[in-house]
TORKOL-4160 file (C-alpha; in steps of 0.2 Angstrom, whole numbers, padded with zeros to 4 digits, m for minus):
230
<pt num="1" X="0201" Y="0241" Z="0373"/>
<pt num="2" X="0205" Y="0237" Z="0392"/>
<pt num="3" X="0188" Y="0245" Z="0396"/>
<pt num="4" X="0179" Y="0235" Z="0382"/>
<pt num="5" X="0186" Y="0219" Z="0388"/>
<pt num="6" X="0182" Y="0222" Z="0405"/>
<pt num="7" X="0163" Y="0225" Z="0404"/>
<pt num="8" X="0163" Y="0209" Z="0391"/>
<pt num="9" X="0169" Y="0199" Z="0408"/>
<pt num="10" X="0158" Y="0207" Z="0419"/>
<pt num="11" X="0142" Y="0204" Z="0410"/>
<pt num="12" X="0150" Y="0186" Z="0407"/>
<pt num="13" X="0152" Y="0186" Z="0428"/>
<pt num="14" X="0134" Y="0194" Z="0429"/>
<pt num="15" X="0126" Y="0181" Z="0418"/>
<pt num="16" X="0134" Y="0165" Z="0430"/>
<pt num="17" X="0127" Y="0175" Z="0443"/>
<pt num="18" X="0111" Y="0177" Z="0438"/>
<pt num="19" X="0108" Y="0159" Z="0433"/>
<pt num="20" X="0114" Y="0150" Z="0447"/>
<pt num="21" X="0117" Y="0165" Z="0461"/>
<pt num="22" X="0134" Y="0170" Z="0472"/>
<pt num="23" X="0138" Y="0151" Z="0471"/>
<pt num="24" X="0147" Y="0154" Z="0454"/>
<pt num="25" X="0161" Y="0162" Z="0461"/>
<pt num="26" X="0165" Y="0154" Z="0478"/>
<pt num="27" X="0183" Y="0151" Z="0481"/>
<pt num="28" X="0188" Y="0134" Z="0472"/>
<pt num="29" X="0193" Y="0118" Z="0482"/>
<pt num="30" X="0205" Y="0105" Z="0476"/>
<pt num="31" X="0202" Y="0092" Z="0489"/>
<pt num="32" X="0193" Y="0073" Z="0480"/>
<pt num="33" X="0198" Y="0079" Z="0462"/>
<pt num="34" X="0195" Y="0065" Z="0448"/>
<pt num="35" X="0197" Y="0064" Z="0433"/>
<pt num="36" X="0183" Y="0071" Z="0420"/>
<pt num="37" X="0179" Y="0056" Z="0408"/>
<pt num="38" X="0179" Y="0060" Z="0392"/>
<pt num="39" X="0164" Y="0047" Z="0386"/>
<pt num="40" X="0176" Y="0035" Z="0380"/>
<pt num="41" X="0183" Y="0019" Z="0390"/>
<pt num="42" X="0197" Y="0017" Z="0378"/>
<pt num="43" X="0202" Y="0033" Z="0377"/>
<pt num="44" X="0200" Y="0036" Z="0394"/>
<pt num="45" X="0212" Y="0021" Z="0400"/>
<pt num="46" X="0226" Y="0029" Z="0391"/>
<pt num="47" X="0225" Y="0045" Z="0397"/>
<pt num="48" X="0225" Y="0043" Z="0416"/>
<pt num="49" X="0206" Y="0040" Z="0417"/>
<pt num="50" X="0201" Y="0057" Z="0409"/>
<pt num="51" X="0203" Y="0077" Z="0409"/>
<pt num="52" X="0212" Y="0083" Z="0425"/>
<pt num="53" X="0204" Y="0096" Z="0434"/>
<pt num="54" X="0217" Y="0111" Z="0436"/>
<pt num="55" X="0226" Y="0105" Z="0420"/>
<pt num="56" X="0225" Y="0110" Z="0402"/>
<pt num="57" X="0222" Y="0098" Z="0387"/>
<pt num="58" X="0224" Y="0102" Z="0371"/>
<pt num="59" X="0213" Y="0094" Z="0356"/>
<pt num="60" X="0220" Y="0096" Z="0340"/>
<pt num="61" X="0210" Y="0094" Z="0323"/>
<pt num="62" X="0203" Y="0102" Z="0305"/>
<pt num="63" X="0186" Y="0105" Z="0305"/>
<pt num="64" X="0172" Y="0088" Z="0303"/>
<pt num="65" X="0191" Y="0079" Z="0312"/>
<pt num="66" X="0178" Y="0076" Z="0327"/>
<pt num="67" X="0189" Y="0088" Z="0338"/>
<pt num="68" X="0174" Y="0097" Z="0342"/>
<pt num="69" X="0158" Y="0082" Z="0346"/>
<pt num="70" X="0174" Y="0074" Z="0357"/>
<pt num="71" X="0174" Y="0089" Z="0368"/>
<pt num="72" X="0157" Y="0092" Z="0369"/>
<pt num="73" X="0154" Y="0075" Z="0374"/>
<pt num="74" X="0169" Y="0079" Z="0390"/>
<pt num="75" X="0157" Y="0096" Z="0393"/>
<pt num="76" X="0140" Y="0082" Z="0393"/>
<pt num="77" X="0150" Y="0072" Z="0404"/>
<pt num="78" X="0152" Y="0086" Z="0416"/>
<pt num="79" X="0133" Y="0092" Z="0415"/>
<pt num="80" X="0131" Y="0074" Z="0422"/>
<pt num="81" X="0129" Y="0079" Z="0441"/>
<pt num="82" X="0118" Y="0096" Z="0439"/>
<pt num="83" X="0132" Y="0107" Z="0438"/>
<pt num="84" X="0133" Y="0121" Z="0422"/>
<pt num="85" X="0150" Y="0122" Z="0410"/>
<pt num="86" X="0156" Y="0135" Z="0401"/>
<pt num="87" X="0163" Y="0137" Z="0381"/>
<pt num="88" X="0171" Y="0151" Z="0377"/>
<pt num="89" X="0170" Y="0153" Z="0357"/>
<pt num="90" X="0184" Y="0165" Z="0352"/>
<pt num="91" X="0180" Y="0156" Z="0336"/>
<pt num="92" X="0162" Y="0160" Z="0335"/>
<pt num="93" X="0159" Y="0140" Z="0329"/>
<pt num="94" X="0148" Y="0134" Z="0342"/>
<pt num="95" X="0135" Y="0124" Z="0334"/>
<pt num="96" X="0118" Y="0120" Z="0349"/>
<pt num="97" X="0109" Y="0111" Z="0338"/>
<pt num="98" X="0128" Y="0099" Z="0337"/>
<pt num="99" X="0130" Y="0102" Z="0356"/>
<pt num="100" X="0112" Y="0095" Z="0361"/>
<pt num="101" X="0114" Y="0079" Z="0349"/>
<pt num="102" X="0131" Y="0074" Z="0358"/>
<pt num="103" X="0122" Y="0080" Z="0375"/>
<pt num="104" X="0124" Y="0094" Z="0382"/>
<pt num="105" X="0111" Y="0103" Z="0390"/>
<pt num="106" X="0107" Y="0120" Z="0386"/>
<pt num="107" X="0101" Y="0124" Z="0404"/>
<pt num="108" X="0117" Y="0121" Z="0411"/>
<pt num="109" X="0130" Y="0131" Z="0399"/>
<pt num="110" X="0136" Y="0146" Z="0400"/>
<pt num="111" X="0140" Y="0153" Z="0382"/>
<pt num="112" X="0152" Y="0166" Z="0379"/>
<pt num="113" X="0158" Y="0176" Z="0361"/>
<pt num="114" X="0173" Y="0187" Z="0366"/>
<pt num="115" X="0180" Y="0201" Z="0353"/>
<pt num="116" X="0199" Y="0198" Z="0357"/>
<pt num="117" X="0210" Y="0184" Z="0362"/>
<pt num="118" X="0213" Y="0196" Z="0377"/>
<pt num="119" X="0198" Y="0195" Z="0382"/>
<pt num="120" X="0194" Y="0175" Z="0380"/>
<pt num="121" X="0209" Y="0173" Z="0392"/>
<pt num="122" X="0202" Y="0185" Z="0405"/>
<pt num="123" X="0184" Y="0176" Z="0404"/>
<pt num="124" X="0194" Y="0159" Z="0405"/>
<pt num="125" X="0207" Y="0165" Z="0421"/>
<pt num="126" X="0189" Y="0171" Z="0430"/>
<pt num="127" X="0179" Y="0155" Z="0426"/>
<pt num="128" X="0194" Y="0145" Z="0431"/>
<pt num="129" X="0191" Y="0152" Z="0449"/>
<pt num="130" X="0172" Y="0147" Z="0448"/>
<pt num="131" X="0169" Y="0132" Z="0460"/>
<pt num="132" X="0152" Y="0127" Z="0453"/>
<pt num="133" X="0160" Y="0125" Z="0434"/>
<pt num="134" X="0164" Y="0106" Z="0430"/>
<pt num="135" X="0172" Y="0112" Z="0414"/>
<pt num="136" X="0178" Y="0128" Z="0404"/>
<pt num="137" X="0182" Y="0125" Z="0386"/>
<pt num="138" X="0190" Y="0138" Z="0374"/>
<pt num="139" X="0190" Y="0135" Z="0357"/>
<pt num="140" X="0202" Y="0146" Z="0347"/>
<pt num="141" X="0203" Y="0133" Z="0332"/>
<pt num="142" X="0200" Y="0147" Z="0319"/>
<pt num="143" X="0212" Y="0158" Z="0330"/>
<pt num="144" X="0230" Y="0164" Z="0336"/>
<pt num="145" X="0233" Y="0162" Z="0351"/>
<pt num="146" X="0245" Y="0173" Z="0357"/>
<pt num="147" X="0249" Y="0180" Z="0373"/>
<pt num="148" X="0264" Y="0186" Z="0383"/>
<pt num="149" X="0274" Y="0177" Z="0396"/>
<pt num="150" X="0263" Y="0187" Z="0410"/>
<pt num="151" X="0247" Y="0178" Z="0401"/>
<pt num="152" X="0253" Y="0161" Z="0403"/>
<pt num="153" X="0261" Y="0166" Z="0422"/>
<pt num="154" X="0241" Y="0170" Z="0425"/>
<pt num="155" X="0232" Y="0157" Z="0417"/>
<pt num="156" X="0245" Y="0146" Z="0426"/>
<pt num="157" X="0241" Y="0151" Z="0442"/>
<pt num="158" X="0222" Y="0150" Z="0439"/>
<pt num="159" X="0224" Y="0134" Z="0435"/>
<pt num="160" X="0233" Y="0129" Z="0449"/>
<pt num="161" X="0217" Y="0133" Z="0460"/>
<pt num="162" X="0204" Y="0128" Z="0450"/>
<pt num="163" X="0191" Y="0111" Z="0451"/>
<pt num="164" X="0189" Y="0113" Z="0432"/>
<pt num="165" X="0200" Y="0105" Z="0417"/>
<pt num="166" X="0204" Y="0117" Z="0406"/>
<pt num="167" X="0198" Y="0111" Z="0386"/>
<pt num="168" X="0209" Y="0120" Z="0372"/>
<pt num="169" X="0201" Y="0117" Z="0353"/>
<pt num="170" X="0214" Y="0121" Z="0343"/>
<pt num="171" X="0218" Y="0117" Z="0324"/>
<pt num="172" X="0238" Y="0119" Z="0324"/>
<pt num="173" X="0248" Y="0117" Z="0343"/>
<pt num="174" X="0246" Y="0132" Z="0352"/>
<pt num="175" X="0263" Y="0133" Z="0357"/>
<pt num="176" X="0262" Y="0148" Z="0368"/>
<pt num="177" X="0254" Y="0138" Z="0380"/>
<pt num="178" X="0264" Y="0121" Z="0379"/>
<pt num="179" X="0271" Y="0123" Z="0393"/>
<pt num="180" X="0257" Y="0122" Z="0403"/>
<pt num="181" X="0250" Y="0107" Z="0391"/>
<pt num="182" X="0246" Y="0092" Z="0403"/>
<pt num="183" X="0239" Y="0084" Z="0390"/>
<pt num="184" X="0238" Y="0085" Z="0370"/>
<pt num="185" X="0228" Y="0072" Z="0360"/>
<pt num="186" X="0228" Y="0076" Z="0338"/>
<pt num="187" X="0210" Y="0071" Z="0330"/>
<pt num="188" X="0208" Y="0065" Z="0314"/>
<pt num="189" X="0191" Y="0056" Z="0305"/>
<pt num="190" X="0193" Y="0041" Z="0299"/>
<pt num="191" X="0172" Y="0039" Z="0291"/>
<pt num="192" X="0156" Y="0045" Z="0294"/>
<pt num="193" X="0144" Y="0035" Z="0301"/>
<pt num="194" X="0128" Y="0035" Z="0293"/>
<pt num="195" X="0110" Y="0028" Z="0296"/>
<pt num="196" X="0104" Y="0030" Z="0278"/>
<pt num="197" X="0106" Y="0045" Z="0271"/>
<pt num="198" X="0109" Y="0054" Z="0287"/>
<pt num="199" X="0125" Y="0055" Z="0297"/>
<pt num="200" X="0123" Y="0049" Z="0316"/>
<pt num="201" X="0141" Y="0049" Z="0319"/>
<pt num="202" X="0158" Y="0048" Z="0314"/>
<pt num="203" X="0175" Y="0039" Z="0316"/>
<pt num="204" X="0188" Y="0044" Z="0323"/>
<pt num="205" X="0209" Y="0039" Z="0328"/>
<pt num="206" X="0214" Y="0051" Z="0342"/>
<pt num="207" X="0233" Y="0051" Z="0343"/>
<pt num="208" X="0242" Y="0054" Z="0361"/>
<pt num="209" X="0254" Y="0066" Z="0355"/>
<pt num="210" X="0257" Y="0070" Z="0374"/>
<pt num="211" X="0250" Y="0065" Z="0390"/>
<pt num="212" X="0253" Y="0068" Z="0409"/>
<pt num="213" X="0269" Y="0059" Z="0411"/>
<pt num="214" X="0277" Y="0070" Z="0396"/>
<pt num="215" X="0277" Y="0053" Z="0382"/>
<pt num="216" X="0265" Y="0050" Z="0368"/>
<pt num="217" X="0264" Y="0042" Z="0352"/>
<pt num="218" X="0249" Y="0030" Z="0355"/>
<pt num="219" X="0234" Y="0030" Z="0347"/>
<pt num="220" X="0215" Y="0025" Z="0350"/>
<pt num="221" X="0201" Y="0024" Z="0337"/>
<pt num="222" X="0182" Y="0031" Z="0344"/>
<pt num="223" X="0166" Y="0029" Z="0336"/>
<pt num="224" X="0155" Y="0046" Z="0342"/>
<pt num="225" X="0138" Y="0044" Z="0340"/>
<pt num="226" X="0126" Y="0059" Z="0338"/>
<pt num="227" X="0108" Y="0055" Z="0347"/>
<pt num="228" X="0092" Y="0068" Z="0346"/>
<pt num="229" X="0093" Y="0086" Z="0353"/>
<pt num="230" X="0090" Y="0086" Z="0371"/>
């Protein structure tokens, strides 16, 4: 099994490579870290301006909650300057044809479907350390996430030295990992938005259930808006 995982994160590792060269894994470089916006003014005011490179944030919600387009659109924003991302689907829901109506560009993700949980946390500790990712998502929302006190000890430390935020999908609160949580907002739709009989969007409340200062409790209501596949 250590063997299986191993070559899954190599290929991952050779694929990075391949599309954008050595670069991919230069040693990371903290200095003039900002926040990641997330797409949303309002949302974005009451989080400290965005997702925190080096920091994990957590986004809870069922499926159609608008979890999901709410990080995609945090992995568009990324994609903004010419750099790639990367989504690790663990649960094996990534949805292009969704990911290029909220705006993410093909071009620029790297797209990975580990076997184990094991795994998905190997492929995320490496990609952590890649200086030219702008963001790494996991999403895990059809998963447990478990791991040991050695796991979070090395995804801590990964994250310690990484440029990237670190985006968790996740239906119930991964509580493994709360202690590294800098941030955890909980997604729920409030309506679909519709342009006659199709849907172009949704409404949604996110609710700050824990932000970088350790409170919560706040809540903001988001409109996301699909557009065409780019």
């Amino acid at each position: 099994m250590a063997d299986d995982r191993t070559d899954v994160l190599q290929r991952t590792l050779a694929q990075l490579q391949a599309r954008w060269g050595d670069r991919i894994i230069a040693p990371a470089r903290r200095a003039e870290l900002t926040p990641l916006p997330t797409g949303f003014a309002d949302l974005d005011a009451q989080i400290g301006g965005g997702l925190w490179p080096g920091r994990l944030s957590v986004l809870l919600g069922q499926p159609t909650s608008g979890a999901t387009s709410l990080a995609l659109r945090a992995l568009a924003n990324a994609q903004g300057g010419g750099g790639p991302v990367m989504a690790v689907d663990l649960a094996r829901q990534f949805d292009p044809h969704l990911a290029g109506r909220i705006g993410v560009d093909a071009g620029l993700l790297v797209l990975s479907r580990p076997p184990d949980a094991d795994t998905a946390l190997a492929i995320v500790r490496e990609a952590l350390g890649n200086a030219a990712l702008g963001a790494v998502l996991l999403d895990a929302s059809e998963s447990k996430l478990a791991a040991s006190s050695a796991d979070v000890r090395r995804l801590s430390q990964a994250l310690m030295g990484s440029p990237a935020p670190l985006i968790v999908l996740a239906q119930g609160v991964p509580s493994t990992f709360d202690s590294l949580t800098d941030l955890r907002l909980r997604v729920e739709r409030l309506a679909w938005v519709r342009r006659g009989p199709d849907v172009a969007g949704l409404t949604t409340r996110v609710r700050i259930d824990k932000d970088h200062a350790g409170g919560g409790g706040r809540a903001v209501q988001i409109e996301v808006r699909y557009g065409e596949d780019t």
